[in-house]
C-alpha positions as a printed Julia matrix, in Angstrom:
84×3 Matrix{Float64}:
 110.55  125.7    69.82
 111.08  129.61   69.01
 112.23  131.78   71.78
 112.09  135.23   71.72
 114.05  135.85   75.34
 117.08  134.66   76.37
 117.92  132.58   79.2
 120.46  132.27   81.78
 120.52  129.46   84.28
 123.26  129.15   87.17
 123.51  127.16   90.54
 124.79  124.48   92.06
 123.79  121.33   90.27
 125.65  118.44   92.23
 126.53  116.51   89.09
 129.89  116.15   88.52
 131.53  114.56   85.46
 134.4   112.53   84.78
 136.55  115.33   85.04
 136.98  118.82   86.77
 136.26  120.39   83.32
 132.56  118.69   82.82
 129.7   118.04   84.33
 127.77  114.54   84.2
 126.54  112.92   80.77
 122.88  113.32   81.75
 123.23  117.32   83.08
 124.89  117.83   79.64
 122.46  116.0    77.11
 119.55  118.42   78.85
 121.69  121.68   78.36
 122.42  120.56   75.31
 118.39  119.7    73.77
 117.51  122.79   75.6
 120.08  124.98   73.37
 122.19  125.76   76.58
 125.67  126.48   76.47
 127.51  125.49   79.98
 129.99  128.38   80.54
 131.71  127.51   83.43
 135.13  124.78   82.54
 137.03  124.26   85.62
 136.09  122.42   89.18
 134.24  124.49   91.54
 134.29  122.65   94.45
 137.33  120.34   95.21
 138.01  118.24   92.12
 134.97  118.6    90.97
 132.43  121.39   88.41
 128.96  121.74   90.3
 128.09  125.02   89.89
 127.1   125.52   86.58
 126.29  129.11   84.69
 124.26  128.04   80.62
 122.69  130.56   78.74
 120.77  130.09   75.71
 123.1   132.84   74.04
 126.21  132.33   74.46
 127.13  135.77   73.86
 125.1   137.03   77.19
 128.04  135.83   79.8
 131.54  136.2    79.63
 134.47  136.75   81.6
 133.66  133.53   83.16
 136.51  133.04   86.24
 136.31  130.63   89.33
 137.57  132.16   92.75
 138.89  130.18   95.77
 136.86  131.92   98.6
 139.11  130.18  101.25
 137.15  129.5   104.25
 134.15  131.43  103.36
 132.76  128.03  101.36
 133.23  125.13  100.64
 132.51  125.77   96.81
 134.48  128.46   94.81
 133.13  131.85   93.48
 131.81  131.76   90.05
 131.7   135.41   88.9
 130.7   135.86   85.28
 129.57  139.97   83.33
 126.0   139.18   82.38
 125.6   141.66   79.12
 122.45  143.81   78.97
């Protein structure tokens, strides 16, 4: 499939992986066939990475960082610079 505009998904996905650094086997193999590349690496809420940011070029997001919030949340901050 050609594309001819990019795509950035983000959200809370509820599938953890086996590790704070992943997300589950069956999130992954769909980023992966739909030419995604997960940005976010470390656990967003508890031990845990749920809230995901892909992008179908991995040059539109960077300065990926995860934020404790404190009480605001029970999930960190994901904060990413989207480029134009």
């Amino acid at each position: 499939m050609e594309r001819s505009e990019s795509l950035i998904l983000c959200g809370n996905f509820n599938c953890p992986g086996d590790n704070g650094q992943s997300v589950s086997d069956g999130l992954d193999e769909v980023q992966v066939s739909s030419g995604l590349k997960q940005h976010v690496r470390q656990p967003t809420r508890g031990a845990n990475l749920l809230d995901i940011v892909a992008s179908s070029d991995p040059k539109l997001v960077r300065d990926v960082f995860v934020v404790d919030c404190g009480r605001a949340s029970d999930h960190n901050l994901v904060t990413v610079h989207v480029a134009s």
